[in-house]
C-alpha positions in Angstrom: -13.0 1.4 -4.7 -16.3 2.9 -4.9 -18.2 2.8 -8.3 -19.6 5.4 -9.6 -23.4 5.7 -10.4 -22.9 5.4 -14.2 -22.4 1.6 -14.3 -25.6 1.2 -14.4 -25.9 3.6 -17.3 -22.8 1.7 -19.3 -24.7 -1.5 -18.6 -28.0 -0.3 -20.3 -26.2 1.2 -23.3 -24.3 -2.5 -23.7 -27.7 -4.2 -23.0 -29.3 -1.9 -25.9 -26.6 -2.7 -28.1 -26.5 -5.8 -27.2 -29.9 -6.7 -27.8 -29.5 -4.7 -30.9 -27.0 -6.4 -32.6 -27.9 -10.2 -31.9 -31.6 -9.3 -33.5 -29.7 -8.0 -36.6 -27.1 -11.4 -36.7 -30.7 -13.1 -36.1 -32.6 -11.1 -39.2 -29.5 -11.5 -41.6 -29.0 -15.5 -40.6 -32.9 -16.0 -41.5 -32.9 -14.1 -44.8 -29.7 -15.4 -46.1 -29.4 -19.2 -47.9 -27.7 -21.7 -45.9 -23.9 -21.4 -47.1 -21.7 -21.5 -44.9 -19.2 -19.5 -46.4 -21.6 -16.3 -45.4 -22.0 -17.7 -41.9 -18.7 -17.2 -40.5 -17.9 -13.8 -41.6 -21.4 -12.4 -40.6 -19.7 -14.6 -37.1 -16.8 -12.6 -37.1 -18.7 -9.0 -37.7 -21.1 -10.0 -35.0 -18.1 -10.8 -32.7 -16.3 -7.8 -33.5 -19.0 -5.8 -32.9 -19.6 -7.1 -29.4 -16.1 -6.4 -28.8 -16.1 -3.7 -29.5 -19.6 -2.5 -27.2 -18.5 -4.8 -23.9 -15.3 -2.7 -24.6 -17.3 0.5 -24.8 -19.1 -0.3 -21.4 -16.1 -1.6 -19.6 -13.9 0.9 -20.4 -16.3 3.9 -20.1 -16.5 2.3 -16.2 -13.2 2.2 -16.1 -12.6 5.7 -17.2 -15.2 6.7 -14.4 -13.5 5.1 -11.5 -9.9 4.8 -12.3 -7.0 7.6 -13.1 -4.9 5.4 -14.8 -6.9 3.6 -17.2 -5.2 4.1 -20.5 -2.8 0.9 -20.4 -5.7 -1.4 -18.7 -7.7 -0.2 -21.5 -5.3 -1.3 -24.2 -3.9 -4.4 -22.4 -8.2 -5.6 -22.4 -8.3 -4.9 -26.1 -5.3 -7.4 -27.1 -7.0 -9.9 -24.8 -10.3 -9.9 -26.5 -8.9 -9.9 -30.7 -9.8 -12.2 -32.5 -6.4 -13.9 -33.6 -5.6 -12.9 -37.2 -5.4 -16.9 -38.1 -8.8 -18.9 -38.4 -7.5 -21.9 -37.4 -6.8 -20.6 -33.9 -10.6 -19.2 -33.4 -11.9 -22.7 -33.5 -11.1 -24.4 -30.1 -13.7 -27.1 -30.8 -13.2 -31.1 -32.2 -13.8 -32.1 -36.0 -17.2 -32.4 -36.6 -17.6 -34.8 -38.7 -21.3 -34.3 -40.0 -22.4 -31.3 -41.3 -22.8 -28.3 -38.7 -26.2 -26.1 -37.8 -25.7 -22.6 -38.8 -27.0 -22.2 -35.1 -24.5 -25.0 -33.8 -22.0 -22.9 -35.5 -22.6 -19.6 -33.3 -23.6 -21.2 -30.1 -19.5 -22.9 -31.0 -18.5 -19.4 -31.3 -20.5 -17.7 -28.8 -19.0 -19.9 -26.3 -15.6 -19.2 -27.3 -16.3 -15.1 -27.3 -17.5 -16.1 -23.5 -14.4 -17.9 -22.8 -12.4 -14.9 -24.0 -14.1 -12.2 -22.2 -14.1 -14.7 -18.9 -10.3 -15.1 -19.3 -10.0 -11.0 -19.8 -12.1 -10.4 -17.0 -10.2 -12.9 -14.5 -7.4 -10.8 -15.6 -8.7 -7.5 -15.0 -10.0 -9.0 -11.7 -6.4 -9.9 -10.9 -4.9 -6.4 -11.8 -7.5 -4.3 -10.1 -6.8 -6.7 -6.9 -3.2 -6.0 -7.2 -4.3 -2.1 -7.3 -6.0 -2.2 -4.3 -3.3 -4.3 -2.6 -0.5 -1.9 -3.3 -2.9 1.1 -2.5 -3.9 -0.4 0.9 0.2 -0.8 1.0 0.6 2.7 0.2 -2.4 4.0 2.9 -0.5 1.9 5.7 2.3 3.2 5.1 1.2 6.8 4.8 -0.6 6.0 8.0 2.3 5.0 10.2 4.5 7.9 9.1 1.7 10.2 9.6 1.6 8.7 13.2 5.3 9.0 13.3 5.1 12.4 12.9 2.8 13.0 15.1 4.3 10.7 17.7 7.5 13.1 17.3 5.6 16.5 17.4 3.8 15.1 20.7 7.0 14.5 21.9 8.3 17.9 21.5 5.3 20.1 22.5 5.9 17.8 25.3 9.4 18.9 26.0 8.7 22.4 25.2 6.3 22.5 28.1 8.1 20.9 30.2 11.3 23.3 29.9 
C-alpha cells in the first residue's frame, strides 16, 4: 500500500489545528477562576475537538489511499467517543487531595492518548488483515493466470505439433 503524498499535507493541517486548539484550552484555563466545575467541560470541548481534527486527518488519508473507507471511517469514530457516562471517562484512582487544574488535563490527556492508541492498534490490525487477504487474492490471481497460460502453452504446443 503506497501512500499518497497528501499525508504530509493532513498532518500539517492536524498539527495547525492542533497547535491551535491547545493555545485556546491554554488562554481560556488562564483567564477563568479556579472552579472546577468550568474545568471539565472546557476538558470535554477540548477533547471533542481533537477528535474530531485527528479524525479529520486520519480519515482524509484514508479516503486518499483506500476505496473502501466508509465503514473504517465510522468503526474509528465509535472507538474514539467519549462514553456518554462520566464515571466511565475517568480511569484514574481517588485522589484524595485536591487536584491541579493542570493535573486534571495531563489525567485526561492521557486517557484521550490511550484511546487513540487503542483505535490505532485496531486500525493497524484491520489494515494488516487488508493486505493479508489482498496478498491472498494476488496469489491466487497469480496461479490461475499461470494456469492459464500453462494450458494455452500447452495447446499452441499441440497445434504445432499436428
Amino acid at each position: 500500500m503506497c501512500f499518497s503524498k497528501n499525508v504530509s499535507e493532513h498532518i500539517a493541517v492536524l498539527r495547525a489545528n492542533l497547535h491551535s486548539k491547545v493555545d485556546d484550552f491554554c488562554d481560556k484555563m488562564e483567564s477563568l477562576p479556579n472552579e472546577d466545575a468550568k474545568v471539565q467541560p472546557a476538558l470535554e470541548e477540548l477533547e471533542d475537538q481533537i477528535n474530531e481534527d485527528v479524525l479529520e486527518a486520519v480519515g482524509a488519508t484514508i479516503e486518499d489511499n483506500v476505496s473502501e473507507s466508509a465503514p473504517l471511517l465510522s468503526e474509528l469514530r465509535l472507538r474514539t467517543q467519549r462514553p456518554a457516562d462520566p464515571e466511565v471517562i475517568s480511569d484514574a484512582p481517588e485522589v484524595q487531595e485536591p487536584e491541579s487544574i493542570w493535573d486534571r488535563v495531563e489525567r485526561t490527556f492521557d486517557v484521550l492518548m490511550q484511546k487513540w492508541k487503542d483505535a490505532l492498534a485496531w486500525l493497524r490490525k484491520k489494515v494488516a488483515t487488508c493486505l493479508q487477504s489482498l496478498g491472498n487474492a494476488i496469489e491466487t490471481i497469480w496461479r490461475v493466470f499461470k494456469g492459464f497460460c500453462l494450458s494455452l502453452g500447452q495447446l499452441f504446443k499441440s497445434c504445432i505439433t499436428v
